[in-house]
Structure formats: structure tokens, C-alpha cells
C-alpha positions in Angstrom: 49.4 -29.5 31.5 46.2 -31.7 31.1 44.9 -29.7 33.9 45.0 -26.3 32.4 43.7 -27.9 29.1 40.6 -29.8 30.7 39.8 -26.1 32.6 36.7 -24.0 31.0 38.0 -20.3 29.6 34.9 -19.4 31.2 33.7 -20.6 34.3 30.1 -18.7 35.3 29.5 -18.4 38.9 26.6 -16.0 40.8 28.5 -13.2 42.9 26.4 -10.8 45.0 27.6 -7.1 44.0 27.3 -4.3 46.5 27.1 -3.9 50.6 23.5 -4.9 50.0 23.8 -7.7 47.5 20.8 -6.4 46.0 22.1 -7.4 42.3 23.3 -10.8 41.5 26.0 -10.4 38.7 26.4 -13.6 36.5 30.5 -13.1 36.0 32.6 -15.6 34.2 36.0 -16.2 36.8 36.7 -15.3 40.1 36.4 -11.8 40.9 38.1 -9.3 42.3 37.0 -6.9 44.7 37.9 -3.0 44.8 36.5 0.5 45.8 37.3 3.7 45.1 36.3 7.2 44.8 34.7 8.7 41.3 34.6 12.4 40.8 30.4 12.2 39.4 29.8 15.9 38.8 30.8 18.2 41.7 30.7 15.4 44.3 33.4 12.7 44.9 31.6 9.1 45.1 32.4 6.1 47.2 32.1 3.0 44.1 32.8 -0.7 45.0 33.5 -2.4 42.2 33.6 -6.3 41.3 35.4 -7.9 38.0 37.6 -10.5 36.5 39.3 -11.3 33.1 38.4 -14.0 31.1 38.8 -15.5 27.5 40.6 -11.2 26.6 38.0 -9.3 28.2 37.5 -8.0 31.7 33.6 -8.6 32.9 32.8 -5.7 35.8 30.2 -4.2 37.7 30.5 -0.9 39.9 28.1 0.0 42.6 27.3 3.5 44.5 24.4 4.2 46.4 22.7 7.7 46.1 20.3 9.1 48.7 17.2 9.3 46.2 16.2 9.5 42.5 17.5 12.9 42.3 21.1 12.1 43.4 21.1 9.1 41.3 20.3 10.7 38.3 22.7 13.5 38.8 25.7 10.9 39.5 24.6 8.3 36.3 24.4 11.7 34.0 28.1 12.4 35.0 29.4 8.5 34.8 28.2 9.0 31.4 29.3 11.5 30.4 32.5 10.8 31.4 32.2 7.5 29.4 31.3 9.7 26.2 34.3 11.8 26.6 36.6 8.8 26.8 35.3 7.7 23.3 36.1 9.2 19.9 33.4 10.7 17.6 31.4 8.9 16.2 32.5 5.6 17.3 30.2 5.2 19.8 26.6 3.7 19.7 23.8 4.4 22.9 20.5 2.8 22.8 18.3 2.2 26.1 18.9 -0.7 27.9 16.9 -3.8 29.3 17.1 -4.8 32.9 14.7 -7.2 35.0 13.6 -5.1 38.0 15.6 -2.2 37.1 14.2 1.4 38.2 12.3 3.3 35.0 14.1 6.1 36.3 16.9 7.3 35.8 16.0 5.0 32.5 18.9 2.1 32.0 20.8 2.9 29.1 23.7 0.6 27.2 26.7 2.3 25.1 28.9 0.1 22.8 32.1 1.8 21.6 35.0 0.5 19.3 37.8 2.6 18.2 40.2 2.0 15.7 43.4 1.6 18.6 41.6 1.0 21.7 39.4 -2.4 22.8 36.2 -2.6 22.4 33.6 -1.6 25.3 30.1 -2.4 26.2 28.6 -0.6 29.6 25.5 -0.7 30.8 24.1 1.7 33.7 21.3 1.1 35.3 19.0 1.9 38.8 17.5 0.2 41.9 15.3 1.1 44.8 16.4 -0.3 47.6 15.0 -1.4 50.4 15.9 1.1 52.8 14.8 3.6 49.8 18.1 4.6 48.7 18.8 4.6 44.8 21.8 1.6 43.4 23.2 2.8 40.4 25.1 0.1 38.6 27.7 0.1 35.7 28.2 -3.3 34.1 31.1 -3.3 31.7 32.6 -5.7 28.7 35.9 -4.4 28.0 37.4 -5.9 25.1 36.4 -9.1 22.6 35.8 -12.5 24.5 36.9 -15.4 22.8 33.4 -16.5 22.7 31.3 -14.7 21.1 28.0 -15.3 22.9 30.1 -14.1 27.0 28.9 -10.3 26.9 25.1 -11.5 26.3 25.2 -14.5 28.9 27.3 -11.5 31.4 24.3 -8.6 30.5 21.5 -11.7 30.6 22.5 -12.4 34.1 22.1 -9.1 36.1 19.5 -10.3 38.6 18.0 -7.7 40.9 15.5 -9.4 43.7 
């Protein structure tokens, strides 16, 4: 029992997200690793995805990579969208985004939704040329109300692409 009470709700550790770890994610427990396919417009779309729960929220960060600019526009447009169709009018709030290093296209944007009987979400998408010169698109996502206040910004903050 002293144990559980001397251990932190949030413990912050650097985990590498993607094939390429490319972008450093800043999470707040030890994450879990999945993958799975995401219909993006007419195209099905191979997403890895990284998360775990802390202090009542889940902290996650999904990954695809799309040929080129193009492709990764397309496929951010639809994740969107689809974001925006899971929310109800008028409870939702979009306002671009700010990421170190992020591409300036397809611009990073960040949504914030609450709804009156669902948690509260914050995603951000955003864009990186890789080395190779294919595109990583990136969802970061805050679902639900951490027990501290200040978790989504020190999660958002700590997106670190090289």
C-alpha cells in the first residue's frame, strides 16, 4: 500500500512513435502498442498507434505514412472529417495548431470537443517529411480530463520531431 501511494499518477517518459521514430512523443505511462487499418477516404490505411491511460485520460498518438504531400493531405482531410462527424454541433472548437518542425503543409490543425454525455477530446494532426521523402501524418489525442490540469499541455509541448 505505501508503494502505490509513493507512485507518481503521472510518470513522463520519451517513446519513439512510428517505424521511423521520426517523432518523439512525451507520454505520461507505459504505452501500448497497436495497428490497425483506417478507412481515410476511398483508401484503407495501415495506422500504428501508441497510448496509455493516466490520471482518467488516455494520451495517444497514431502514425501512417503517405507517399507525398498530396496523399497526405487527402488522408488528414478524411481523419478529420471523421473526427467532426463524431462530435455534436456546435460543441466542437478547431483552431490551427503549433508543432516544432512540423510540415506547413497540410497545415497542423488542433480540435477540442466536449459534449454534454461524452469525455472531453483534444486531437492534434499534424505532418512530416521524412527522410526518405514520404509524408508522416500524426494524430495526437487527449481523451478525457486528467487529474492534473496542466498533463494535455506537458503531452502537446512534447511532440519532438528531429
Amino acid at each position: 500500500m505505501l508503494a502505490a501511494a509513493c507512485s507518481p499518477v503521472f510518470n513522463w517518459r520519451e517513446v519513439p512513435v512510428g517505424g521511423n521514430a521520426e517523432l518523439v512523443a512525451l507520454l505520461p505511462c507505459k504505452p501500448d502498442r497497436a495497428s490497425r487499418d483506417l478507412p481515410l477516404g476511398d483508401q484503407s490505411v495501415a495506422v500504428s498507434m501508441i497510448g496509455c491511460e493516466a490520471g482518467g485520460a488516455t494520451f495517444a498518438v497514431a502514425h501512417a505514412s503517405a507517399a507525398d504531400a498530396a496523399q497526405a493531405q487527402s488522408w488528414l482531410a478524411a481523419w478529420q472529417k471523421q473526427a467532426r462527424a463524431a462530435q455534436p454541433a456546435g460543441g466542437m472548437k478547431e483552431q490551427p495548431a503549433a508543432v516544432p518542425r512540423a510540415a506547413a503543409a497540410p497545415a497542423p490543425l488542433r480540435i477540442e470537443a466536449s459534449a454534454p454525455a461524452g469525455p472531453r477530446i483534444q486531437q492534434i494532426w499534424f505532418a512530416h517529411r521524412q527522410r526518405s521523402g514520404a509524408i508522416s501524418i500524426y494524430q495526437a489525442t487527449v481523451l478525457g480530463a486528467p487529474s492534473a490540469p496542466e498533463a494535455s499541455q506537458t503531452f502537446f509541448e512534447g511532440l519532438r520531431l528531429p
